[in-house]
TORDRENMI-423568 format. One line per 2 residues: number of its first residue (from 1); their letters; for each residue z, x, y of N, C-alpha, C. Coordinates in steps of 0.2 Angstrom, whole numbers. Layout:
// TORDRENMI-423568
NUM	a	Z,X,Y,Z,X,Y,Z,X,Y | ...
***
This chain:
// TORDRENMI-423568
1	xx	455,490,598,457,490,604,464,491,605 | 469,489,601,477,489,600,478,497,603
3	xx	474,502,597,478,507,598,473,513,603 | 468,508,606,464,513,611,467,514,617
5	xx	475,512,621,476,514,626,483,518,624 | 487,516,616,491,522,615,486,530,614
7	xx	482,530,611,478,537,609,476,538,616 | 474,536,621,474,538,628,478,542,632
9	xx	483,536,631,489,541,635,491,545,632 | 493,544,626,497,552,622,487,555,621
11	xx	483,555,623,479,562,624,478,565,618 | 478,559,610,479,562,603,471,567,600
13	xx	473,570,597,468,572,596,469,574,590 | 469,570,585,470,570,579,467,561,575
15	xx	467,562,571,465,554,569,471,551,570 | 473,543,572,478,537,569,475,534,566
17	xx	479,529,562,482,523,558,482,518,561 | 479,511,559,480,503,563,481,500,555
19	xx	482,495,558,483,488,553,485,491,546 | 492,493,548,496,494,543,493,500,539
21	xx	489,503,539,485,509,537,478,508,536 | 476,502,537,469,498,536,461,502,539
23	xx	464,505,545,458,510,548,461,515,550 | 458,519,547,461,526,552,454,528,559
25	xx	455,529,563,452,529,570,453,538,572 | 447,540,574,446,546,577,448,546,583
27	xx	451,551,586,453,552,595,446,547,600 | 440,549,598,436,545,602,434,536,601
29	xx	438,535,597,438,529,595,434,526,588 | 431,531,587,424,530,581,432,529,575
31	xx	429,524,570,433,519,565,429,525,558 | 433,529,558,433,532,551,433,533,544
33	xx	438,526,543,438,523,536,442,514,539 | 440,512,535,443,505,536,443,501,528
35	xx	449,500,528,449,492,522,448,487,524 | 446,482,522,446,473,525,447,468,518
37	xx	451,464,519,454,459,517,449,454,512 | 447,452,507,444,452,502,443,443,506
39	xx	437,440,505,436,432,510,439,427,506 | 440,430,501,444,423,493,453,423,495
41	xx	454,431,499,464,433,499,465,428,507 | 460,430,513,461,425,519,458,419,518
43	xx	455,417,515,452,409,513,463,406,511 | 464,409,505,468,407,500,476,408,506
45	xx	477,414,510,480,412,514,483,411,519 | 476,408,523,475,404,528,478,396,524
47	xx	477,393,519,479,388,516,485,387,514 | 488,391,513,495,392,512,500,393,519
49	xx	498,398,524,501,397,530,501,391,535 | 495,387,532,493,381,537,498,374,532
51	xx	499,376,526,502,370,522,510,373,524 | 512,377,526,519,380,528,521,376,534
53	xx	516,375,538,517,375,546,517,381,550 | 516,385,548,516,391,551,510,392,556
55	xx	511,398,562,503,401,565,500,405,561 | 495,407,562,490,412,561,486,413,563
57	xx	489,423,564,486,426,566,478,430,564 | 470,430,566,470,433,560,463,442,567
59	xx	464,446,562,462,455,566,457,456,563 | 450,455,566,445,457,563,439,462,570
61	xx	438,466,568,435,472,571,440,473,576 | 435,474,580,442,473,588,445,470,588
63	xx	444,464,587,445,457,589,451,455,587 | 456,451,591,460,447,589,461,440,590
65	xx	462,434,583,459,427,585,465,423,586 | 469,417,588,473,414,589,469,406,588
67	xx	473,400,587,470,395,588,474,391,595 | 482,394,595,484,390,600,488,397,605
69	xx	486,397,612,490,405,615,496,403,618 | 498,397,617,505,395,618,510,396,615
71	xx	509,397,606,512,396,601,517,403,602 | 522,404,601,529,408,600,525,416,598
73	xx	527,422,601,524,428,600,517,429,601 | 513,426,605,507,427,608,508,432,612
75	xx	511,430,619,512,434,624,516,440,624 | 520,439,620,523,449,616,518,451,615
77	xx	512,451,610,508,452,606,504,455,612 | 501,451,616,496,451,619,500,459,624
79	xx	506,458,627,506,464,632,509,472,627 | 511,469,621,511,475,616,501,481,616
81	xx	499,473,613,492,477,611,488,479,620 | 490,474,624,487,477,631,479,473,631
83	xx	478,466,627,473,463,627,474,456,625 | 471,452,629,472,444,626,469,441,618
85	xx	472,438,617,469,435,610,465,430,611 | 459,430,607,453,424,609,455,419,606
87	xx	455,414,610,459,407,607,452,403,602 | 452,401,599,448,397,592,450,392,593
89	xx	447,388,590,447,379,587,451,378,581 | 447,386,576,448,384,569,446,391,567
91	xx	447,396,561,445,400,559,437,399,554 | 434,395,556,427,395,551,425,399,554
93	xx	422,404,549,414,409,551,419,414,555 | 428,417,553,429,422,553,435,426,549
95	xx	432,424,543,436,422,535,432,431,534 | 428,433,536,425,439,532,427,446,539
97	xx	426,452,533,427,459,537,436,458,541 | 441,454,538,447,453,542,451,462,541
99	xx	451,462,545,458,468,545,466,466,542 | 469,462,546,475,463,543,474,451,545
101	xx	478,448,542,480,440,544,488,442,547 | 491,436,549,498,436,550,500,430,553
103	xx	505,428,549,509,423,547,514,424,551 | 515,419,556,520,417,563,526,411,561
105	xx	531,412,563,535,406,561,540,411,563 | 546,408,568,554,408,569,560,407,565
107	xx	554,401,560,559,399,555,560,401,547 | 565,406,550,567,412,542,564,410,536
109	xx	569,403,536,569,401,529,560,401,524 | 559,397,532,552,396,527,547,400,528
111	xx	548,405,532,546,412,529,544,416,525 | 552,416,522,554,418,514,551,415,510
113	xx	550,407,511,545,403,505,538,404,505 | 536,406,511,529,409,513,528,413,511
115	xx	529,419,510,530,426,508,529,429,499 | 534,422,498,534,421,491,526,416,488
117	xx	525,414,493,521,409,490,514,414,489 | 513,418,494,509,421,497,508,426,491
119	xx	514,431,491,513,436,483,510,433,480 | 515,428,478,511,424,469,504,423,472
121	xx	500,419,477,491,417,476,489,425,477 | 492,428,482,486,433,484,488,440,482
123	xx	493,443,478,496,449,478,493,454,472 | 489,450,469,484,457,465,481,457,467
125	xx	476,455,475,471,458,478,471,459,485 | 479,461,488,482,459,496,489,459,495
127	xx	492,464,499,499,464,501,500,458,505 | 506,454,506,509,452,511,517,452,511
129	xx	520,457,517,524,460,517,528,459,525 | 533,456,526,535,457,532,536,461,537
131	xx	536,461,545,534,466,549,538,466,552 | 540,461,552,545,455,560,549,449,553
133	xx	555,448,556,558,441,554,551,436,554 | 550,436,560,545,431,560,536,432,560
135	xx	534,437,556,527,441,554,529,440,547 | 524,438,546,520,443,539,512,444,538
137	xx	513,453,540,505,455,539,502,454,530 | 495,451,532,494,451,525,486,457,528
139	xx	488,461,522,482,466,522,481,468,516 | 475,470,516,472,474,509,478,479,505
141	xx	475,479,499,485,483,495,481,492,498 | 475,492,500,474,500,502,477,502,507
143	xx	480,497,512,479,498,518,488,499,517 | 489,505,518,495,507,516,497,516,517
145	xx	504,517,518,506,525,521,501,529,519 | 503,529,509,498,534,505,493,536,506
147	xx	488,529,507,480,529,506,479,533,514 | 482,532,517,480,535,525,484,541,525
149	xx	488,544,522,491,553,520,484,554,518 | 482,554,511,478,554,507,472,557,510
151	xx	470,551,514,462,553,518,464,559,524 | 469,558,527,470,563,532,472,570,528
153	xx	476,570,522,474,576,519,469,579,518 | 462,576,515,457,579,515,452,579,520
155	xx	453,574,527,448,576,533,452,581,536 | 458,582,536,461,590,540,462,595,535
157	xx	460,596,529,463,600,524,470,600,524 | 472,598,523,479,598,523,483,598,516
159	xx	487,600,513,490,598,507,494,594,507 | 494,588,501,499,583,502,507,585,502
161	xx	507,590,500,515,593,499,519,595,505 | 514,597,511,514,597,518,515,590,522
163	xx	515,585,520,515,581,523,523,576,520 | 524,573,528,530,567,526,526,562,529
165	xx	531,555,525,531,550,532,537,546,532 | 539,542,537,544,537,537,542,532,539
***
């Protein structure tokens, strides 16, 4: 849903990229390839962002879940993506199929230490990388520039040589 009212107004007719390269998405919205976040790397770092005091965010199908819609970058969020986030009790029963998690907190410091903490449990099976001072997306280590060149090289024919990104 994030990126269906950018591809509308820019009229793209081309595939995009979501959730850090996680899905690529055709003009009409059909999900053409998508990674998702393994249930042991969101298990393990929902547990570490909750032992940090942090928020968490987590993106699964359309779907975006919050526990509290008060909590600090909500409502950015919410008028960025052009959709509210479904407020939760608790993340039970949506720990599977995740797109991207993300780790909220103002506070740098322990950011840094969440970040680092996060590598070491979950970083041979899950990036987590910052996006924001106060983000950190944690997504599949596929869901990345490359792997989304890659796939777009060979659904448009293209050669990798032919292409950039920044």
């Amino acid at each position: 849903r994030g990126p269906a009212s950018l591809i509308r107004s820019l009229d793209l007719e081309l595939p995009s990229a979501a959730f850090n390269g996680g899905i690529l998405i055709l003009p009409d919205l059909t999900v053409r390839s998508k990674h998702v976040l393994a249930q042991s790397s969101v298990e393990a770092a929902l547990e570490i962002i909750e032992a940090n005091k942090a928020d968490a965010w987590i993106y699964r199908g359309e779907d975006w879940y919050v526990r509290d819609q008060s909590t600090p970058h909500v409502k950015h969020e919410e008028k960025v993506l052009q959709f509210s986030a479904e407020v939760v009790p608790d993340f039970s029963g949506l720990t599977t199929e995740v797109n991207k998690l993300v780790a909220v907190s103002d506070d740098q410091n322990m950011m840094k230490a969440l970040n680092a903490a996060l590598q070491t449990k979950i970083g041979k099976e899950s990036s987590a990388t910052f996006s924001q001072t106060y983000y950190i997306d944690v997504t599949p280590l596929k869901a990345n520039k490359g792997d989304v060149v890659d796939h777009l090289c060979e659904l448009l024919t293209i050669p990798a040589s032919s292409v950039t990104t920044l």
